[in-house]
Structure formats: structure tokens, C-alpha cells
PDB file of N, CA, C and O in Angstrom:
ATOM      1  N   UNK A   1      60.806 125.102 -51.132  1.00  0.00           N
ATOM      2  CA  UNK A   1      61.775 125.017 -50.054  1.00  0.00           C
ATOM      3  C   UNK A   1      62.832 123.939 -50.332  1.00  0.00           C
ATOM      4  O   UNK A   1      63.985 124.023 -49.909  1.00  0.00           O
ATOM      5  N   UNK A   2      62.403 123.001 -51.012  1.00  0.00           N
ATOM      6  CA  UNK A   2      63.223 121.693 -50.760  1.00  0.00           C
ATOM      7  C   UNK A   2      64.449 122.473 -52.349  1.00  0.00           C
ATOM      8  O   UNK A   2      65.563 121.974 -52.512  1.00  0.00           O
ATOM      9  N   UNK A   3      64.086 123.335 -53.035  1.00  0.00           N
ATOM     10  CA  UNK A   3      65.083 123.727 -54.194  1.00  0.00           C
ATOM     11  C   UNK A   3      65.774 124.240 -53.685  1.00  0.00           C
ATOM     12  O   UNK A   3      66.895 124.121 -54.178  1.00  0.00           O
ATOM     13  N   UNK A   4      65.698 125.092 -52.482  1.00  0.00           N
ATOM     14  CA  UNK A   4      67.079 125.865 -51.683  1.00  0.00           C
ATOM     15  C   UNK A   4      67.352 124.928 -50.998  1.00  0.00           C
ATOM     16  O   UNK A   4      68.261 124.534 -51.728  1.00  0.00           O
ATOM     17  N   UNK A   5      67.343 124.175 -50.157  1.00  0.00           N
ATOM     18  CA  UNK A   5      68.271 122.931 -49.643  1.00  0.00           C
ATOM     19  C   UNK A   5      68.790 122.052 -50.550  1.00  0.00           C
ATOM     20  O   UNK A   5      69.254 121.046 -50.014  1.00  0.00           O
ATOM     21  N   UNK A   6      68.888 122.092 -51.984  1.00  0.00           N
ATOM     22  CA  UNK A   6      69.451 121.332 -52.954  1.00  0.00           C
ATOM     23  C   UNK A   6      70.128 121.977 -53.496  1.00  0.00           C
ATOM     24  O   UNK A   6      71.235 121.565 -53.843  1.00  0.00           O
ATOM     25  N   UNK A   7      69.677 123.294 -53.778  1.00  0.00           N
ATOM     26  CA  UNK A   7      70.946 124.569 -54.273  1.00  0.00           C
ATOM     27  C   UNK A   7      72.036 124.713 -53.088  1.00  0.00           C
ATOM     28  O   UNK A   7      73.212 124.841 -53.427  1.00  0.00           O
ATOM     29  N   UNK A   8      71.644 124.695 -51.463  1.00  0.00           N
ATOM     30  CA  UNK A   8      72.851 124.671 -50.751  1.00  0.00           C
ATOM     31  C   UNK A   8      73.838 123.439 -50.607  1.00  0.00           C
ATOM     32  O   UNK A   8      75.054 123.463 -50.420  1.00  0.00           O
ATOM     33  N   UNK A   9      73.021 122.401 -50.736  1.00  0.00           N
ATOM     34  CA  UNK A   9      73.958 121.093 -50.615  1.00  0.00           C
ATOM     35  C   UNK A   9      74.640 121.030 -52.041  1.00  0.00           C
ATOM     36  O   UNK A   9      75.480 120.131 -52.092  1.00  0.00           O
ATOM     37  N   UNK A  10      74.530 121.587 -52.945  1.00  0.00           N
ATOM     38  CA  UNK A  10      74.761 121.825 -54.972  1.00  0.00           C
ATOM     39  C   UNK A  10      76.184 122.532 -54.190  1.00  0.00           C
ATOM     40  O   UNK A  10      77.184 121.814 -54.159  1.00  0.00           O
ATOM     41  N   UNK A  11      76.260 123.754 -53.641  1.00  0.00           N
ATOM     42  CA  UNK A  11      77.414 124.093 -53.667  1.00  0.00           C
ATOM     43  C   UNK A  11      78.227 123.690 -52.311  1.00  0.00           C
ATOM     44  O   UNK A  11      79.441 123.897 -52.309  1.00  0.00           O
ATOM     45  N   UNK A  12      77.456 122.986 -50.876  1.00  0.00           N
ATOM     46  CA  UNK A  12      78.446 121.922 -50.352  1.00  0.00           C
ATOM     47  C   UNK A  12      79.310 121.305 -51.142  1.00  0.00           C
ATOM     48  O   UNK A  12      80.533 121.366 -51.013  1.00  0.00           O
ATOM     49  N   UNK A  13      78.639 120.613 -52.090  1.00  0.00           N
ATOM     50  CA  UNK A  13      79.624 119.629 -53.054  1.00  0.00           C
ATOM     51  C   UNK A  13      80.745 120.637 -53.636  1.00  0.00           C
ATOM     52  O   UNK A  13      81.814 120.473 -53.048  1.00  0.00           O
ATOM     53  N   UNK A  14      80.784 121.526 -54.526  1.00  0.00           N
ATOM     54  CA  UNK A  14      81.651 121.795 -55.390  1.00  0.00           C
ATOM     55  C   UNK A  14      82.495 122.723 -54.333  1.00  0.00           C
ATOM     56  O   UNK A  14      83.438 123.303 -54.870  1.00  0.00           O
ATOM     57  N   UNK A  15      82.311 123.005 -52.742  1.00  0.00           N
ATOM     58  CA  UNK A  15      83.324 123.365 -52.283  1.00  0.00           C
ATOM     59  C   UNK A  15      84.358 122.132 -52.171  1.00  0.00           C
ATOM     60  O   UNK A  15      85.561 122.074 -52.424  1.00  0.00           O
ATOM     61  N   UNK A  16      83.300 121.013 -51.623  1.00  0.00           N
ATOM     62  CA  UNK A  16      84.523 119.714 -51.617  1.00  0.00           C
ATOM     63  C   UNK A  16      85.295 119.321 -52.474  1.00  0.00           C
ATOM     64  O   UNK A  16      86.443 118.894 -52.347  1.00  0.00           O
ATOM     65  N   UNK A  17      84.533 119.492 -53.578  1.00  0.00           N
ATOM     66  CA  UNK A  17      85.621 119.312 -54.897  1.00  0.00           C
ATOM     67  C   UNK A  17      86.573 119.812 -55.092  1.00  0.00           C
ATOM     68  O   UNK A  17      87.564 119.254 -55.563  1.00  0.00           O
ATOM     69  N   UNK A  18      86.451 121.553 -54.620  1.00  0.00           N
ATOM     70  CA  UNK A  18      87.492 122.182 -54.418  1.00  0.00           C
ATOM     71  C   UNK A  18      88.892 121.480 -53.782  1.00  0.00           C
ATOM     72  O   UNK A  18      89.993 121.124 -54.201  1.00  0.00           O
ATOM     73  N   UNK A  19      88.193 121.505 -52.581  1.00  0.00           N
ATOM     74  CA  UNK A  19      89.074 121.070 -51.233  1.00  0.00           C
ATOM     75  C   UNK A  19      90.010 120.019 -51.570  1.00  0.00           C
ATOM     76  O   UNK A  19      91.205 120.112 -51.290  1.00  0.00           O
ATOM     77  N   UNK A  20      89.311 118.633 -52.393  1.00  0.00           N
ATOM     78  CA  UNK A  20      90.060 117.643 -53.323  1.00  0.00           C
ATOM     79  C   UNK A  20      90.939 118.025 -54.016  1.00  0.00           C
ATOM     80  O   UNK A  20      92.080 117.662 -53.728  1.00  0.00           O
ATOM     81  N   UNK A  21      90.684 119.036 -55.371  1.00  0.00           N
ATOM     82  CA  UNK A  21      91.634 119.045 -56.087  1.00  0.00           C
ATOM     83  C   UNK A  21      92.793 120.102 -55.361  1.00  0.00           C
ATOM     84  O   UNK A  21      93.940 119.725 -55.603  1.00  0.00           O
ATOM     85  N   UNK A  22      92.748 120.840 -54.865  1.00  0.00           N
ATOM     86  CA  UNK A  22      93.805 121.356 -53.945  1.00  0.00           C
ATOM     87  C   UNK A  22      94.879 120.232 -52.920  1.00  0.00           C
ATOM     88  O   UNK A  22      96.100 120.148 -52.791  1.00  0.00           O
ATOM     89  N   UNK A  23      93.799 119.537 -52.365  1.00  0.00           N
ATOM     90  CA  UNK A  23      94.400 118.724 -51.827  1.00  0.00           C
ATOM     91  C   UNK A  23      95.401 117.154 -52.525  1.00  0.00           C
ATOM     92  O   UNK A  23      96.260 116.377 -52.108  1.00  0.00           O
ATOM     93  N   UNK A  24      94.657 117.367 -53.707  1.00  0.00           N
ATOM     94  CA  UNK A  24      95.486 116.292 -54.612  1.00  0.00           C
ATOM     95  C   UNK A  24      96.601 117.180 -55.493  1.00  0.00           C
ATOM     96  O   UNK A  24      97.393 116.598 -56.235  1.00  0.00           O
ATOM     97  N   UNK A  25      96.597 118.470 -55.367  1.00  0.00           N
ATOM     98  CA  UNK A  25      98.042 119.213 -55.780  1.00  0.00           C
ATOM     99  C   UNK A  25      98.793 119.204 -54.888  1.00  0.00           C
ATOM    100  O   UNK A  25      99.917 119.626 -55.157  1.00  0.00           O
ATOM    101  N   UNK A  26      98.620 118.892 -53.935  1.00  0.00           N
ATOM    102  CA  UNK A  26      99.731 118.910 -52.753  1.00  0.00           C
ATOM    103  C   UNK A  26     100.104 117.548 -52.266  1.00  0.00           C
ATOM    104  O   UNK A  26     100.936 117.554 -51.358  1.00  0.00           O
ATOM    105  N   UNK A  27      99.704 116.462 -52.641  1.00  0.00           N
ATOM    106  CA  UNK A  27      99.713 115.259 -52.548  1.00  0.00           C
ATOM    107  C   UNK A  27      99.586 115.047 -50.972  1.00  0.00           C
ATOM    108  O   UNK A  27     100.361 114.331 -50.339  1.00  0.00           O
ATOM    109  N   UNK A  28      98.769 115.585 -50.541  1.00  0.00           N
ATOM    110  CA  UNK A  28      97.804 115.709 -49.322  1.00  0.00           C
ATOM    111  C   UNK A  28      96.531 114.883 -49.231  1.00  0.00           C
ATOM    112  O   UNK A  28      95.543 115.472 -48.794  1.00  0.00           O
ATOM    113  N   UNK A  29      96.447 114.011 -49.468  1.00  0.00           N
ATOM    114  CA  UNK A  29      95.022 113.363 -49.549  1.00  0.00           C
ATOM    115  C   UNK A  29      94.254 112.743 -48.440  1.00  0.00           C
ATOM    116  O   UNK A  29      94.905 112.109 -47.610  1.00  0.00           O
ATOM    117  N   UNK A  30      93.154 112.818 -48.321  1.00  0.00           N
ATOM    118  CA  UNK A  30      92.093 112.558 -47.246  1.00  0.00           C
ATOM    119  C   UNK A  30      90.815 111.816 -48.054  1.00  0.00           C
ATOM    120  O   UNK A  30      90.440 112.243 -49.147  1.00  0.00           O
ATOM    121  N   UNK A  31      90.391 111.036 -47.610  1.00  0.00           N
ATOM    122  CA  UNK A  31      89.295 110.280 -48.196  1.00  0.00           C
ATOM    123  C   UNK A  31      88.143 111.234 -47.655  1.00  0.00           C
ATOM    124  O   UNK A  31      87.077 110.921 -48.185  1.00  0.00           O
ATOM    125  N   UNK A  32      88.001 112.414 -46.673  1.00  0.00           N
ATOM    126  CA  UNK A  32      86.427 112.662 -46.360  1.00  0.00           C
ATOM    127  C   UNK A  32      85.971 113.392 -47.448  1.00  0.00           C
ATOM    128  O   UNK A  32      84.876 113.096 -47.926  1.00  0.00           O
ATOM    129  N   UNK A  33      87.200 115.086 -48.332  1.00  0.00           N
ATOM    130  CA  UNK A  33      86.722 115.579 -48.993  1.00  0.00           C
ATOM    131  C   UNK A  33      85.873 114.860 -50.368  1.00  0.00           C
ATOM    132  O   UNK A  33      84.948 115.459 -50.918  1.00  0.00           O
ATOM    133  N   UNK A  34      86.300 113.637 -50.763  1.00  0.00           N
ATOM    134  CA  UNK A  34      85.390 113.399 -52.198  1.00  0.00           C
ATOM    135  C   UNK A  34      84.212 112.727 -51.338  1.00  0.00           C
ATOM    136  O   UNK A  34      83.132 113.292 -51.505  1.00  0.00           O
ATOM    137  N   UNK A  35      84.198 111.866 -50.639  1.00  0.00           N
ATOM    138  CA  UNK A  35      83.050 111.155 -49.346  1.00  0.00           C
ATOM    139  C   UNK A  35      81.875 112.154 -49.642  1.00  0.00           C
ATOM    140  O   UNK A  35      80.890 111.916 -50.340  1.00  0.00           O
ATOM    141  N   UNK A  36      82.178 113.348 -48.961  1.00  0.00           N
ATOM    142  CA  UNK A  36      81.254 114.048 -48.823  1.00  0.00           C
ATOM    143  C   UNK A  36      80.528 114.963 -50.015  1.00  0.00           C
ATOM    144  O   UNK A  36      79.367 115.276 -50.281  1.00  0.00           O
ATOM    145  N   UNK A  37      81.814 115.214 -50.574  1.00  0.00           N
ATOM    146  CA  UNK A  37      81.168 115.348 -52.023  1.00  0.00           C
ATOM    147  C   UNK A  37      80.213 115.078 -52.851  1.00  0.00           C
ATOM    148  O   UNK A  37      79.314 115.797 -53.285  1.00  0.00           O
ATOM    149  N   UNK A  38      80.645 113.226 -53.176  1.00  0.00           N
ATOM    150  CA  UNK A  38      79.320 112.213 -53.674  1.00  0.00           C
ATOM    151  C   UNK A  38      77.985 112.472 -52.523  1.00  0.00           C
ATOM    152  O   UNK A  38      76.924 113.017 -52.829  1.00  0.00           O
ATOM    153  N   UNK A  39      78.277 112.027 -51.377  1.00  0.00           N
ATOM    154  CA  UNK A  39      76.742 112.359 -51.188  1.00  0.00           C
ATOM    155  C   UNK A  39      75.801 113.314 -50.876  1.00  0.00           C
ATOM    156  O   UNK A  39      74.605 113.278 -50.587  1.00  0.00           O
ATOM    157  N   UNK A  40      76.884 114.439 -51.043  1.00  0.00           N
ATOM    158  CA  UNK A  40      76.140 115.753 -50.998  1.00  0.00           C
ATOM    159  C   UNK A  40      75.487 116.108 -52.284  1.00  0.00           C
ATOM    160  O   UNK A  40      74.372 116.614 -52.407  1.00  0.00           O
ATOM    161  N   UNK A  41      76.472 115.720 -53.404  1.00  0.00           N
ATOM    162  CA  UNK A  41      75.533 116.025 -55.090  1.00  0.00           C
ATOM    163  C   UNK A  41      74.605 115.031 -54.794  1.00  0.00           C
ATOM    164  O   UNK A  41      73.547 115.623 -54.584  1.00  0.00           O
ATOM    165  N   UNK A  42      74.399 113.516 -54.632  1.00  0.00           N
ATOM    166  CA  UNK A  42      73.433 112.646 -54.857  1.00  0.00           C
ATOM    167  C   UNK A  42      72.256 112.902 -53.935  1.00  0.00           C
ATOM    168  O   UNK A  42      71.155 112.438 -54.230  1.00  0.00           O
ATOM    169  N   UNK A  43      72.430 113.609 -52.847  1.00  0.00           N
ATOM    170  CA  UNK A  43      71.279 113.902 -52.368  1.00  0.00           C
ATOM    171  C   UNK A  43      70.904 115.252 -52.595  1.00  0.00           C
ATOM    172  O   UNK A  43      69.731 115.560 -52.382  1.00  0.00           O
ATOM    173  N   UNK A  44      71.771 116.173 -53.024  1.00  0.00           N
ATOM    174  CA  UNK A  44      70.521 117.325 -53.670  1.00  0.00           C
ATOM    175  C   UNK A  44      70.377 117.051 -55.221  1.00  0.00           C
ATOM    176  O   UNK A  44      70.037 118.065 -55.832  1.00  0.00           O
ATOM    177  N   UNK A  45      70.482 116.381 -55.688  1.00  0.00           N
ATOM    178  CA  UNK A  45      70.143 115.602 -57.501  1.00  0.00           C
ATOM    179  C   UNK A  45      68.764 115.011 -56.635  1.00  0.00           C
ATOM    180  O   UNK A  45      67.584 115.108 -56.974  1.00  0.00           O
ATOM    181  N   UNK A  46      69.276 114.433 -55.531  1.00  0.00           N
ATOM    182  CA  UNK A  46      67.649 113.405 -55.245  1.00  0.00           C
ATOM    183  C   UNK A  46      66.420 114.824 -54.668  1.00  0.00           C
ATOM    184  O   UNK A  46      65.221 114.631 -54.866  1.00  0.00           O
ATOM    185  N   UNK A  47      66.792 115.899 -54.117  1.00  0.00           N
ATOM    186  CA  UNK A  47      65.872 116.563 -53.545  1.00  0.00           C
ATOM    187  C   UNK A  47      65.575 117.409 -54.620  1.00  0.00           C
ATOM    188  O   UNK A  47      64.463 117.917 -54.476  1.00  0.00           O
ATOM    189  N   UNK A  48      66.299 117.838 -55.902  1.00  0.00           N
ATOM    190  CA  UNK A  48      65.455 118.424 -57.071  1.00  0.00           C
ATOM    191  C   UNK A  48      64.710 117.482 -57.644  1.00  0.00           C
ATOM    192  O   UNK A  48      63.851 118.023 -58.341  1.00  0.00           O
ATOM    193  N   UNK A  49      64.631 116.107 -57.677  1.00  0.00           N
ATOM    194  CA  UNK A  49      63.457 115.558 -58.559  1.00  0.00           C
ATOM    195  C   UNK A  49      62.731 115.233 -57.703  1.00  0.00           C
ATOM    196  O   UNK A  49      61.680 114.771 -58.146  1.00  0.00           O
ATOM    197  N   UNK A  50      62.847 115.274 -55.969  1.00  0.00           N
ATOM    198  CA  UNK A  50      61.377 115.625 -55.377  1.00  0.00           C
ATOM    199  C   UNK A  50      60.725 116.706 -55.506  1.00  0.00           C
ATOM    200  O   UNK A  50      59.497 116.701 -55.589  1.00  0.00           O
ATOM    201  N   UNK A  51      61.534 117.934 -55.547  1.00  0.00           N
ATOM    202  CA  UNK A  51      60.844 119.326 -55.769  1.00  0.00           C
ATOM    203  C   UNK A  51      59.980 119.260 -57.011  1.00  0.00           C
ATOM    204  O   UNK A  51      58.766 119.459 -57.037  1.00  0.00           O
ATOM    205  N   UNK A  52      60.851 118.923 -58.158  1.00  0.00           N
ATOM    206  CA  UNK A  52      60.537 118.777 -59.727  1.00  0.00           C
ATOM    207  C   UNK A  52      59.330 117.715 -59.691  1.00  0.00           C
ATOM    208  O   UNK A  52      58.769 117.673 -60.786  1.00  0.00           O
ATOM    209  N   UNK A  53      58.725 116.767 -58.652  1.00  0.00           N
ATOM    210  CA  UNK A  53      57.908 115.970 -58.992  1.00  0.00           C
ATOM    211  C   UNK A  53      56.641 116.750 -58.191  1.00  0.00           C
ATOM    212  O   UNK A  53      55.558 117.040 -58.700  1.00  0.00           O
ATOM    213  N   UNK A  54      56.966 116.950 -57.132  1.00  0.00           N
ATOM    214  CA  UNK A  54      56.096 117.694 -56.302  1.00  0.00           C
ATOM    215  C   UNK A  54      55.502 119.299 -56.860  1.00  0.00           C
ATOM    216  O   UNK A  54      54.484 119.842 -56.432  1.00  0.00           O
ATOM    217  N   UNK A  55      56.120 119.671 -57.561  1.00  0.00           N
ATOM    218  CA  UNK A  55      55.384 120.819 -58.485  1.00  0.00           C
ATOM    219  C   UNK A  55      56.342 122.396 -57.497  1.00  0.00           C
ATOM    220  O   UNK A  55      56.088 123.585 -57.695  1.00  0.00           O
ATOM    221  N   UNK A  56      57.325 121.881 -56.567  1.00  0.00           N
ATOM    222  CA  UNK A  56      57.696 123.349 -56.111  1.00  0.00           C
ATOM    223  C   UNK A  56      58.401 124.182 -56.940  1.00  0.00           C
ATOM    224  O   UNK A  56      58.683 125.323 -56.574  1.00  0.00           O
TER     225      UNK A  56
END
């Protein structure tokens, strides 16, 4: 279970990334899209090596 809540927060992030680099072609910038970014990869990076330790 905890690998599909890390695969969904996996592509939370790379929509934000999206959202960033769009938004840095338009010289539109907002500090939430990369914000949320970082801690959306760092916490599903952290919930695959609980899965990966826990044997799911």
C-alpha cells in the first residue's frame, strides 16, 4: 500500500515541476509550485524505503 501512495505523490511532484517550468517560461513565478515539489519527491523517496524495508 505504502508503494501506491509514493507512486501518487512520484507524480504529484513531476506535475509541479511541470507547473514550474511553464511558469518560469512566462516569467510568472510563484514559490508554492517547486515548495511542493521538493516535499512531495522527499516524502515518497522516504515512503519507498519504508515499503522497500518493510518487505511490501
Amino acid at each position: 500500500m505504502l508503494i501506491y501512495v509514493a507512486m501518487i505523490l512520484g507524480a504529484v511532484s513531476v506535475v509541479c515541476i511541470g507547473l514550474t517550468a511553464r511558469r518560469l517560461a512566462t516569467d510568472r513565478f510563484a514559490l508554492t509550485p517547486p515548495l511542493t515539489a521538493l516535499c512531495t519527491a522527499l516524502l515518497s523517496v522516504a515512503l519507498m524505503l519504508a515499503a522497500a524495508y518493510t518487505g511490501q
